[in-house]
N, C-alpha and C positions, 0 to 999 in steps of 0.2 A: 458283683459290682465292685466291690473293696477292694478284690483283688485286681482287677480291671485297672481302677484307680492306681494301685499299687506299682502296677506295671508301670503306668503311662510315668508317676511320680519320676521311678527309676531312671525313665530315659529320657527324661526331661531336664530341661540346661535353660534356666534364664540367664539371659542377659545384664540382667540388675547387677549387681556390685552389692557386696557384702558391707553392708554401714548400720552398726549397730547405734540404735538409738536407744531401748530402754532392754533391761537384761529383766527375761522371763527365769521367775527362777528354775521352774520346771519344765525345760522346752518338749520334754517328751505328752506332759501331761496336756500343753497348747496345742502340741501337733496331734493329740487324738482327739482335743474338744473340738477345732477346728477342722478337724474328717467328719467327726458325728454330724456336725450339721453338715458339711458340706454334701455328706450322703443323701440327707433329707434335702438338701435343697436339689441336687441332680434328681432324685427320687421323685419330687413332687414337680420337675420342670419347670423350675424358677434357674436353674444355670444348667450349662453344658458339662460333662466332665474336665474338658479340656480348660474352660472358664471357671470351676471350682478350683483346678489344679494352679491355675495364674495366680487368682486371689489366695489361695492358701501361700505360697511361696512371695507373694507379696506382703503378706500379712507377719510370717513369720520373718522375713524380710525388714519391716518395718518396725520387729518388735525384738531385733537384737539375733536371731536363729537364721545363719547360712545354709544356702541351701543345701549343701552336703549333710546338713543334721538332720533336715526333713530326711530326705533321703534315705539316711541310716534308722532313723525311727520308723520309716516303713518297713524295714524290713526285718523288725522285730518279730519277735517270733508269736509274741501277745500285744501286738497293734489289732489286728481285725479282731481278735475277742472284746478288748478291751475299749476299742470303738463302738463295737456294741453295745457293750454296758454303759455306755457313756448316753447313748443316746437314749437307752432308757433311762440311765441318773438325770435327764432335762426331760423326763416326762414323755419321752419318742416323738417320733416325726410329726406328728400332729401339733403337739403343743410347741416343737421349735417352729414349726409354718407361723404358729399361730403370734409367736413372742417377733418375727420375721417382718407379718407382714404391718403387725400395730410401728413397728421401729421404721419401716417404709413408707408410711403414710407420714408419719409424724416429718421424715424425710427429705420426703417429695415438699414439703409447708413449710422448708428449713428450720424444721425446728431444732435436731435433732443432730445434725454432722455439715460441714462444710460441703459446698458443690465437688462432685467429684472423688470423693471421698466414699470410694464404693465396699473399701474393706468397713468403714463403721457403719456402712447401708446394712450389710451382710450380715457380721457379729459385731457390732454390738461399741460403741466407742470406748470403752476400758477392757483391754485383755485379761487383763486379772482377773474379772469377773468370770471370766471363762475357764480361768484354771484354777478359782480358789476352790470349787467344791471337791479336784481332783488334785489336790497339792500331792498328796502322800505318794500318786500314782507312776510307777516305776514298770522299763522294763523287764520282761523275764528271760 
C-alpha cells in the first residue's frame, strides 16, 4: 500500500500555490509522520488513498513544504522503512485510530479546531508535535 501511495504521490500535481506559512524544521521527518498515520487511517477506512494524499500535500502545504519536497521524500530510498517504524514509534495503528478518533469527537463539539479545518481533524493542530519525537530523522 505505501508503495501505492508512493506512486499516486509521484504523479500527483496540486493546484494550491506554494505559501509557506510556518518552516518545519525537518520536512522529511513531517512527511513520514504524516504517511504513518495517513496509512492507518486509509488502513482502517477513515480516508480514501487519494483523500490522504490531498490532505497530506495540503498539510505540508500549510506548514511551509512544496509539493516538490513531498514528492522527493517519497522517493527516498528509507521513506517506506522508516514509515514504518514511525508508526510503530505512535504506538501502531490502533493507538493512532484511537488518539484520531478522541481528537474527532472533541471536533465535531468544536472543541478542538475551527469548522473546516480538516488537516487539524486528522493530525492533530500543532505540527511539531508530530515531528518532535522524530527530529533526528534523516534521509538515507
Amino acid at each position: 500500500m505505501l508503495k501505492r501511495i508512493a506512486a499516486m504521490l509521484f504523479g500527483a500535481q496540486l493546484a494550491t500555490a506554494f505559501v509557506p506559512a510556518m518552516a518545519i524544521e525537518n520536512p522529511y521527518a513531517f512527511v513520514v509522520s504524516v504517511s504513518a498515520m495517513n496509512f492507518c487511517f486509509v488502513r482502517f477506512g477513515y480516508l480514501t488513498t487519494d483523500k490522504a494524499l490531498e490532505l497530506l500535500y495540503s498539510y505540508a502545504n500549510e506548514n511551509g513544504i512544496a509539493p516538490f519536497q513531498v514528492s522527493n521524500i517519497f522517493k527516498s530510498s528509507s521513506f517506506q522503512r522508516h514509515t514504518e517504524e514511525t508508526i510503530t514509534e505512535f504506538g501502531g495503528c490502533q493507538k493512532i485510530i484511537a488518539e484520531f478518533t478522541k481528537r474527532d469527537t472533541r471536533s465535531k463539539r468544536g472543541v478542538v479546531s475551527a469548522p473546516g479545518s480538516q488537516t487539524a481533524r486528522y493530525y492533530g493542530s500543532d505540527p511539531l508535535m508530530l515531528v518532535s519525537p522524530l527530529q533526528n530523522l534523516k534521509p538515507e
